[in-house]
N, C-alpha and C positions, 0 to 999 in steps of 0.2 A: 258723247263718244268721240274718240278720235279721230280722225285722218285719217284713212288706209296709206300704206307707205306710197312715198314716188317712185314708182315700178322701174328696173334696172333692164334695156331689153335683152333678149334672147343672145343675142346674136357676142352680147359686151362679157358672154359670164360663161367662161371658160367651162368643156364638158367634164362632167364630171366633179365639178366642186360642188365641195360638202358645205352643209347650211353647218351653222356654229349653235348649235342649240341650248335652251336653258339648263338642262343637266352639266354638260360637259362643261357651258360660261361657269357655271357654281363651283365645279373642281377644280376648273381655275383661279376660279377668285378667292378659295377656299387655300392657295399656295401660297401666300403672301407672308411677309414678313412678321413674327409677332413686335406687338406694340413696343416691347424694350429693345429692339432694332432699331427702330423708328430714329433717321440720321440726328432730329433734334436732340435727342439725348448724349449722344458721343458727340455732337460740339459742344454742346452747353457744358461736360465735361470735360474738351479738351482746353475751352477755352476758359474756363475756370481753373486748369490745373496751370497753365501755363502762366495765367495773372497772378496764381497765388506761387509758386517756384520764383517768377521776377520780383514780387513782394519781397521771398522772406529769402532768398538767397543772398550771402553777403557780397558785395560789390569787388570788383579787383579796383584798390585805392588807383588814382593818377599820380605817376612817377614819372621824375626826370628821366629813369632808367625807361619806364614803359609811359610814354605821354598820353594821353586821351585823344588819338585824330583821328582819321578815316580805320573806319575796321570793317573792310568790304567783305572779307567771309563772314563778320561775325553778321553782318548786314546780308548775304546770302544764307545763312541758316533760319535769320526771320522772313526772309521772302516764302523760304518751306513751311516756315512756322504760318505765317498768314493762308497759306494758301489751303494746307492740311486741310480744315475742317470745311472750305469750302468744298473742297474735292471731297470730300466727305460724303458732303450733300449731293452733286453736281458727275462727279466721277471716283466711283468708289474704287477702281481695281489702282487708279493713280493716287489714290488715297494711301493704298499700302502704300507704293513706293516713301511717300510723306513723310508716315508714321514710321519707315523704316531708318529714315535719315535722321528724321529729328530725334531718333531714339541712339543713334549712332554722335550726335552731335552732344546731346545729354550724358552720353557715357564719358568723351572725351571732356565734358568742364566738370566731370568728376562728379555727377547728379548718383549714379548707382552707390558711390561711396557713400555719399551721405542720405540717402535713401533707408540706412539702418538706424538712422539715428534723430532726421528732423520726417516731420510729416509730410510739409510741402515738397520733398524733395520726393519720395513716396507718390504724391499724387498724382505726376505724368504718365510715369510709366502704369500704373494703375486704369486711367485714364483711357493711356493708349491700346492695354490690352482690351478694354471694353470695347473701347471704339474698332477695335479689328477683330472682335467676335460677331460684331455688330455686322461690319463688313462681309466678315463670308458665311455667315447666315443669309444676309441678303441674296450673294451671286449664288448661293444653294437653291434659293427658292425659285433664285428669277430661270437656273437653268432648269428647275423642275417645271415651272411654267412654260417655258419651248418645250419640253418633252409633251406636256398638255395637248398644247398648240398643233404640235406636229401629230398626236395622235388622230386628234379634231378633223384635222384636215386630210387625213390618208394619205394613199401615193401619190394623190396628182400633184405636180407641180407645174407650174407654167413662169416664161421670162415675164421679167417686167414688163410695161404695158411700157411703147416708144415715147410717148413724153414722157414717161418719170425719168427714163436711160440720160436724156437731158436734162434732167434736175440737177444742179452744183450746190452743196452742202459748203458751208465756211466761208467765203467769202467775205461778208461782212463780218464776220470775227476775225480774220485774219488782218482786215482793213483796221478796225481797233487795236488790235495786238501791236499793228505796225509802228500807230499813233501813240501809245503808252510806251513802248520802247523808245522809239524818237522823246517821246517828253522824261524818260527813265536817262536817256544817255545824256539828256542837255543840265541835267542834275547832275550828275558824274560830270562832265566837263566845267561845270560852276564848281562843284565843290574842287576837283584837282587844280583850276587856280586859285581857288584860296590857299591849300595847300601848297603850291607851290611860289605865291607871293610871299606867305609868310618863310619860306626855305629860304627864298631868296634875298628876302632883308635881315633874317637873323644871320644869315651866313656873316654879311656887313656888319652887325652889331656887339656888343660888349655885352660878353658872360658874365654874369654876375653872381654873387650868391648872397641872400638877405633873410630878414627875420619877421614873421608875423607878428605884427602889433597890434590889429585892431580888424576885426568883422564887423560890417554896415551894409545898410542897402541902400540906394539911392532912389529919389523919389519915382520909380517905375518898377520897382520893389527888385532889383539885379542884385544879385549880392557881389559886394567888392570886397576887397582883400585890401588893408594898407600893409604894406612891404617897406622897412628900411634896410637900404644897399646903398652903400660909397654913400655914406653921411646924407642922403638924401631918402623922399619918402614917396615910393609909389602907388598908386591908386589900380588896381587890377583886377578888372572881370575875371569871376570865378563861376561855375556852373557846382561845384561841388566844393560848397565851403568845410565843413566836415571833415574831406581830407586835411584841410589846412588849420589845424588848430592855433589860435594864438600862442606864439614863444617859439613856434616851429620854423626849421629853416625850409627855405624854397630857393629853386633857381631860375634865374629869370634873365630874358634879353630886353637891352636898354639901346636903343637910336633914336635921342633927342627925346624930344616928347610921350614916344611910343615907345611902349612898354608889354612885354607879354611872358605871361608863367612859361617854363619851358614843358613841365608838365601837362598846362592846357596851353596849347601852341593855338588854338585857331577855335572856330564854331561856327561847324560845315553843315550841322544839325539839319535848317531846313530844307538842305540841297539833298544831303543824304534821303532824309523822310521822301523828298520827289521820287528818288532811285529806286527808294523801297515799294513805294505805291507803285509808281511806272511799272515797276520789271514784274511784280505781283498781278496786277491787272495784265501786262503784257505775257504774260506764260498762262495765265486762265483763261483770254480769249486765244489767245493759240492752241490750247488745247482742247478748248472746246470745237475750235475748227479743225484742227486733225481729226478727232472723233468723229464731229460730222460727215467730215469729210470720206473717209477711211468706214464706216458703215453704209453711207451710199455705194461707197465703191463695192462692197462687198454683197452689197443685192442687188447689183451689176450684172455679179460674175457668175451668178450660176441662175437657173431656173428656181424659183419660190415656191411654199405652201400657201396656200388659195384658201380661200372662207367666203361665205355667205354670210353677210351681220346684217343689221338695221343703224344707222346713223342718224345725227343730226346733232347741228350744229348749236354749241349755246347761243343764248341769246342776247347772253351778258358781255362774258368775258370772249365769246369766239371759239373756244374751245372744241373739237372734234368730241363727241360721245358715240360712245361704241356700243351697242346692244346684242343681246341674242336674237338670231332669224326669224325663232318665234316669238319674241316679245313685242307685238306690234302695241302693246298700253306703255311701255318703256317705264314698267314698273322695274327694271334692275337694270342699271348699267354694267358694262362691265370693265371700261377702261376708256382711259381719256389720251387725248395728245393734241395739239397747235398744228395745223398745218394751213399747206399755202397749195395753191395752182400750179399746176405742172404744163404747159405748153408746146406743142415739136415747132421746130424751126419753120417746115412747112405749112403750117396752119394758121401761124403768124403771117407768113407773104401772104397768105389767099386771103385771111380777116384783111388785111391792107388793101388786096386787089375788090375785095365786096365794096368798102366803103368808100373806091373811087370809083366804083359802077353805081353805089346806090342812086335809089329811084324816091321818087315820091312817097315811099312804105319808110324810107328814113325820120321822115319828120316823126311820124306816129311812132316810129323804136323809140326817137329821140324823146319825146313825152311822155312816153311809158317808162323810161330811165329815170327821167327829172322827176318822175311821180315819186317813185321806189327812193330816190338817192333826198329828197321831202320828207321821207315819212320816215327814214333811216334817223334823220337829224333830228327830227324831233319826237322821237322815240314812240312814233305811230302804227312804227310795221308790225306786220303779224309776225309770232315766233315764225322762227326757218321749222320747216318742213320735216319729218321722220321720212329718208330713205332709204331706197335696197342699195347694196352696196357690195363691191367683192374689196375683201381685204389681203394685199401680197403681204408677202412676210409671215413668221411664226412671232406673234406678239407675247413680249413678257417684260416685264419691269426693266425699262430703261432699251428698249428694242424701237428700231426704224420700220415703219413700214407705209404703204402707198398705199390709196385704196382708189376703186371707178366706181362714179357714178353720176347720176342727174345732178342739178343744180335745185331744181325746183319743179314742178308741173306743167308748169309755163315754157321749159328752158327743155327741147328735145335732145343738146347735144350733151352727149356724155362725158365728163370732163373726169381727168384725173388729180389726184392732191398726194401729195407727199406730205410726211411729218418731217416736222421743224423743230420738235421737241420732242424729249425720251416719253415714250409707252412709260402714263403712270396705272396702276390698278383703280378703280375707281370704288376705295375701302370708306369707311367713314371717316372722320378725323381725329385729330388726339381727343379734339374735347367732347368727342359724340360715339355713341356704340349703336350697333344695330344698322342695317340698311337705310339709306336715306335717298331720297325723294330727288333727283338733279332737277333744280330749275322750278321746283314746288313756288318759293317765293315769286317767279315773274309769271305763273300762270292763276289764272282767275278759277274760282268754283263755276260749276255749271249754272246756269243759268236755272235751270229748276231746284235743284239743291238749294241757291239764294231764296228764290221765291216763296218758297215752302217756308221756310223760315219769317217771312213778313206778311203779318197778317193784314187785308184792306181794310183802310178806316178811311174817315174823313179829315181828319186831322193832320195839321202840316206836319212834314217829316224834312228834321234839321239832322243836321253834323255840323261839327263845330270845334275850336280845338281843344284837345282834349289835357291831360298831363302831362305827357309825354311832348307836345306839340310844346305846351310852353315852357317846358321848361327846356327845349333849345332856343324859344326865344327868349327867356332869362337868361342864359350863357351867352346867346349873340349882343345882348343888351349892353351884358358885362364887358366881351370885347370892346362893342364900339366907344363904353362911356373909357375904359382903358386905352384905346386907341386914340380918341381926341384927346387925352391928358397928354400922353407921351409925346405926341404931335407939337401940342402947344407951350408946353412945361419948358421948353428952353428959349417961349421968345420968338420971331417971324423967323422963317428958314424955308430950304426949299422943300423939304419935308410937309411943307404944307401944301406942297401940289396933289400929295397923296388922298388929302380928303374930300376934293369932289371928283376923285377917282371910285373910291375904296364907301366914301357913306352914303350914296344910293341905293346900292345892293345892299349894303348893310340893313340900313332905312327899311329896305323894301322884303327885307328877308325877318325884321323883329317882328315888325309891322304883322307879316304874314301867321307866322308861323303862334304869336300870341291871340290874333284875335280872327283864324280864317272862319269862313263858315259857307255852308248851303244850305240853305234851306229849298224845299220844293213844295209847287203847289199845284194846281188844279193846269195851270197854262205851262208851265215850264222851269225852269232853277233860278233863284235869286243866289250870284256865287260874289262873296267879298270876298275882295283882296287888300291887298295892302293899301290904293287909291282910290279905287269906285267899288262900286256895286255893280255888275254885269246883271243883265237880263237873258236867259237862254232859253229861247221857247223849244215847247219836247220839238216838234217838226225839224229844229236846226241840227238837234243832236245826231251824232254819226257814231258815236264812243264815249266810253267815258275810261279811264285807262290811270293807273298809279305806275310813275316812274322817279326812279331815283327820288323816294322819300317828297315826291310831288303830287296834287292832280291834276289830271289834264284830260279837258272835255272838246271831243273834235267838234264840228261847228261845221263840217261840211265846206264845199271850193264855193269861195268870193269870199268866206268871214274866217279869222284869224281865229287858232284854237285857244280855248279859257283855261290859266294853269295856276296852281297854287301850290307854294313852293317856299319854305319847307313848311310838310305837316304832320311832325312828326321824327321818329328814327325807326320807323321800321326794323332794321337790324338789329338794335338794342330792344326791342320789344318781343321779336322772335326767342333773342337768346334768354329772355327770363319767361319763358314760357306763356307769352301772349298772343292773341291775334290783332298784328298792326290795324288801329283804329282806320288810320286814312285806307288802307286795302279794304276792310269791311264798308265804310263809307262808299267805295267807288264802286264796287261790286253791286250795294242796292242801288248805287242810279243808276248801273247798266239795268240792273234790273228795271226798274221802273219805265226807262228807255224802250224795252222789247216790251214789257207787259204794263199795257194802261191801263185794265184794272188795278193794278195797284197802287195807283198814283191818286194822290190825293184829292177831295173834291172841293175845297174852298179854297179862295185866295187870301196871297199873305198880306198883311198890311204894313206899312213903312216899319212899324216896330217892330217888325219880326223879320224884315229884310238883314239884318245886319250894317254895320257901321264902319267903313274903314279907318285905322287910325294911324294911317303912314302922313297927313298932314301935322297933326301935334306930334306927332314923334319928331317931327324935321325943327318944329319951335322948341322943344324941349332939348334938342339935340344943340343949338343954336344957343340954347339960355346955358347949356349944361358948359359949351365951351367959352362962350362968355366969364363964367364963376370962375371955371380957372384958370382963364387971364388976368382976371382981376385978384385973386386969392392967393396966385403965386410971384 
C-alpha cells in the first residue's frame, strides 16, 4: 500500500478552495491536442520542406554584376528560417509570426511562382499551412483547458503566496541571449573586415578580364579555377566552379601575387555561419526570457484560481507531477512541469540569523543532511514522497503556475515552488497509447506480490547475465577492441594517455556486464563482479535496489555498498515488451532479504560462487594491443 499524502496544514490552504477531482482532471486531460498536432510533425515537415526547396531551387549564378559576399538579409531570413520550427515546439503563437515571414520571404524569391510548376517549391508553403493548423489547434485546446481549470476551481481566487511575488523568471536566458549576441556581433565584425580588406586592396589593384582554362582541385580537394589575363596564368579559389565553365570569361583583380575573382571577392562563410548561430540562439534565449518573464509578471498582477492536487516529485528526472486530490494510488497523472524554490527576502536573513545562533542540535541537522545528500548520490534514497498541495494559476498546456506545500514528513515548513517550465499535459507519447504508469520503471513490486511468485526449496538460487546483459558487453568489447586500434594505429602519440584513462571502466564494465552473477545460499549472496567475489551475509543486507541499468545491495554504515554495473538495458528490454531481467533479479533478493523462509537451505560451493573475468580481460586486452602494434 501506499503512503498517505504529506498533509498541507490548515492554516496554508486558502478558504474555500476546491479539490481538483478525478472527473474534472479527465475533462481536462481529455482537451488535448490530437496526435497530428503533435509539434514533431510540423518540424519534421517544415524542415524537410525547406531542405528540399534549397535542394531543388536553382542558384542565383556569381556575377561580376552581382558578386557572392555578405548577404545579411538573406542571412536574416535564415535566422527566421532556423528559428521557426523551434518556436514551433517551444513558442507556438511566435511561431506564427515565423511562418508568417518566411512565407513573405518565399514569395519575394519568387517560391509562389514556381509553386505551379516544380514540387519542391509546393512543399513549404504546404508545409507551412500544416504546421499553422497545427498551431491553432493547439492554442484552441490549451484555451479550452483554462476554461476547465477555471471551472474546477470556481470563484475563489487568491494573490500569489509572497515568495512566488519574488520569484524572477529569464534571467539566466537573458544572460545567454547576451553571450550569443556578443559572439553573433564578433562574427559580423570578422566578416566586415574581410570585407573591407578585400575593398581596400582591389581598390589598389588592376582590373582585368580573362579566360577559363582549366578546373582542378588541389590536394585538400578546393576547387581552383586557372584563369589566363595579360599573358599570364592565375590560380583561383572558387566555392562554385559550375558558374565558371571552361572557355568562359571572368573578371578578376590582380596586386602582385594576389589574385581574386571579382565575382567571388572574399569567403566570409565561417564568420557569417558564427552571425547566424549567435543571433539565432541569441533571439531564442531572449524570447524565452521575455516569456518567462512577461507570465510571471502576469500572475503578479491579479488574484489566481486555487486547486487542491496531490504532487510529488520524479525521482528521475525531477520533474513536478500533478495528480487529482483523490488519487492518493497516483494511478493518473495529470500534468507535469520543472520547478525550483521560491524564498521571500525575509526568511533568508532569519535562515542566516538561525545558523549564527545555532546550538549543539546543528551537528545532528548536519548529519542528517550528509545522510540524505549519501544516499542522493548514490542513488539510495527513497522515492520523494506524494503531497497535498494548493495549486495558483489555471493550468493548461504551456501555462505558469506556483503551487504550496511540505517538503517531506520530516520538513514542517511549508515552502513554495514555482514553475520553470511550460505546464505539459501528462498524455502518453507518440510511441505509446493508452494511460501510462509515471515512474512504474523506478518502483519495485510489493513485496508479497514477489513472494508469492517464489516457491521455497533448498536449492541455491542464482541470477546471472542474461542476453541482454551480454550483449552490451559484446558492443562494449567491440568499442574497446576499436578504441585501442585507433589509439595505437598511428604509432606513440599523446593520445595514448587516454588509455589508462578510458580502459578501466571499460575493462570493468565488459568484465561486468558479460559474466555478473549472484548467487544466494543458506548464509547470505556470493555477488561477482568484474574483480572478486564479494561475500554478503543476509544480517549486512539493508536493500537491495536496481539503478541506472545497475545492482546495488546496501551493506548497512561501516561497509561500502556492493554494485554491479551494467546488467543489462533495462530500457531496450521494456520497449520490446519484457521484464528487465536485472529488476526481477533484485526484487527476489529484496525478497529473500525481508523473508527468510524463502531463502535457501544449503551452501554454495566455490563452483557455484562465480568467477570474475576482469583479470584476463586486462592480458587479452594487453596481447590485443600488442598485435596491433606489431601487425601495423
Amino acid at each position: 500500500m501506499n503512503r498517505p499524502p504529506v498533509p498541507l496544514p490548515a492554516e496554508h490552504i486558502p478558504p474555500g478552495t476546491a479539490d481538483w477531482r478525478t472527473p474534472e482532471a479527465r475533462r481536462w486531460l481529455a482537451a488535448v491536442p490530437a496526435r497530428w498536432a503533435h509539434p514533431l510533425w510540423a518540424v519534421l515537415a517544415l524542415v524537410a520542406s525547406m531542405i528540399w526547396y534549397m535542394e531543388g531551387a536553382p542558384l542565383a549564378p556569381c556575377t561580376s554584376a552581382e558578386p557572392c559576399g555578405t548577404d545579411w538579409s538573406g542571412l536574416g531570413m535564415m535566422v527566421v528560417l532556423v528559428l521557426t520550427p523551434y518556436w514551433v515546439w517551444r513558442q507556438p503563437r511566435l511561431a506564427l509570426a515565423g511562418l508568417a515571414a518566411g512565407l513573405a520571404g518565399f514569395a519575394v524569391d519568387g517560391g509562389f511562382t514556381e509553386s505551379f510548376g516544380e514540387p519542391y517549391a509546393l512543399a513549404h508553403p504546404v508545409a507551412a499551412a500544416f504546421t499553422t493548423a497545427g498551431i491553432v489547434h493547439r492554442l484552441t485546446l490549451a484555451g479550452r483547458q483554462r476554461a476547465l481549470a477555471l471551472e474546477a476551481a470556481g470563484p475563489v481566487a487568491q494573490p500569489l503566496p509572497a515568495a512566488a511575488r519574488t520569484f524572477r523568471r529569464g534571467r539566466f536566458s537573458f544572460a545567454l541571449a547576451a553571450l550569443m549576441l556578443a559572439a553573433a556581433g564578433f562574427g559580423f565584425w570578422q566578416a566586415q573586415q574581410v570585407a573591407d580588406a578585400y575593398e581596400e586592396r582591389a581598390a589598389g589593384a588592376t582590373h582585368l578580364s580573362g579566360r577559363v582554362v582549366a578546373q582542378e582541385q588541389d590536394d585538400d580537394g578546393i576547387d581552383i579555377l586557372k584563369v589566363e589575363a595579360d599573358e599570364r596564368t592565375h590560380r583561383l579559389e572558387t566555392a562554385f566552379p559550375e558558374d565558371f565553365p571552361v572557355g568562359s570569361q571572368v573578371d578578376i583583380v590582380v596586386d602582385g601575387d594576389w589574385a581574386a575573382l571579382v565575382a567571388e571577392p572574399y569567403d566570409a562563410f565561417g564568420w557569417e555561419s558564427l552571425v547566424l548561430g549567435g543571433t539565432a540562439a541569441a533571439l531564442g534565449f531572449f524570447a524565452n526570457g521575455v516569456d518567462g518573464r512577461t507570465r510571471s509578471a502576469r500572475m503578479r498582477r491579479r488574484p489566481l484560481p486555487v486547486l487542491r492536487v496531490l504532487v510529488r516529485e520524479g525521482h528521475e528526472d525531477g520533474r513536478t507531477w500533478v495528480f487529482a486530490a483523490d488519487d492518493p494510488e497516483t494511478l493518473r497523472p495529470v500534468l507535469h512541469f520543472h520547478s525550483l524554490h521560491a524564498f521571500e527576502e525575509e526568511d533568508e536573513e532569519e535562515d542566516e540569523e538561525e545558523d549564527e545562533e545555532g546550538g549543539e542540535g546543528d551537528g545532528e541537522a548536519d548529519a542528517v543532511d550528509l545522510t540524505k545528500v549519501r544516499q542522493i548520490l548514490t542513488g539510495g534514497d527513497p522515492p520523494p514522497p506524494l503531497r497535498e498541495a494548493v495549486l495558483y494559476g489555471a493550468p493548461y498546456a504551456g501555462a505558469e503556475v506556483a503551487l504550496v506545500a511540505r517538503l517531506d514528513a520530516d520538513e514542517p515548513e511549508v515552502l513554495v515552488e514555482c514553475s520553470v517550465t511550460a505546464v505539459k499535459p501528462a498524455v502518453p507519447g507518440l510511441a505509446t497509447r493508452g494511460p501510462k504508469r509515471r515512474g512504474r520503471k523506478s518502483e519495485q513490486r510489493p513485496v508479497e506480490e514477489i513472494a508469492a511468485a517464489m516457491t521455497p526449496g533448498t536449492g541455491l538460487r542464482v541470477w546471472k547475465a542474461h542476453g541482454f546483459s551480454r550483449a552490451v558487453g559484446l558492443g562494449l568489447l567491440a568499442v574497446q577492441g576499436g578504441g585501442i586500434w585507433a589509439m595505437v594505429d598511428d604509432g606513440p602519440s599523446w593520445h595514448w594517455l587516454w588509455l589508462p584513462l578510458a580502459l578501466p571502466w571499460l575493462i570493468s564494465a565488459v568484465a561486468t556486464a558479460l559474466t555478473w552473477r549472484i548467487t544466494a545460499d543458506r548464509d547470505g549472496l556470493w555477488v561477482t563482479g568484474a574483480w572478486r567475489v564479494r561475500r554478503v551475509e543476509w544480517e549486512a543486507i539493508t536493500a537491495a535496489r536496481h539503478f541506472e541499468d545497475g545492482i546495488r545491495v546496501g551493506t548497512g554504515e561501516g561497509d561500502s555498498t556492493v554494485e554491479l554495473s551494467p546488467t543489462g538495458w533495462a530500457w531496450l528490454e521494456r520497449r520490446l515488451g519484457r521484464e528487465p531481467y536485472a529488476v526481477r533479479a533484485t526484487e527476489e533478493v529484496q525478497a529473500l532479504v525481508l523473508r527468510p523462509e524463502l531463502r535457501p537451505a544449503e551452501e554454495a560451493p566455490t563452483a557455484r560462487q562465480g568467477m570474475p573475468v576482469g583479470p584476463p580481460l586486462v592480458a587479452v586486452s594487453v596481447l590485443w594491443g600488442a598485435a596491433v602494434l606489431l601487425l601495423l
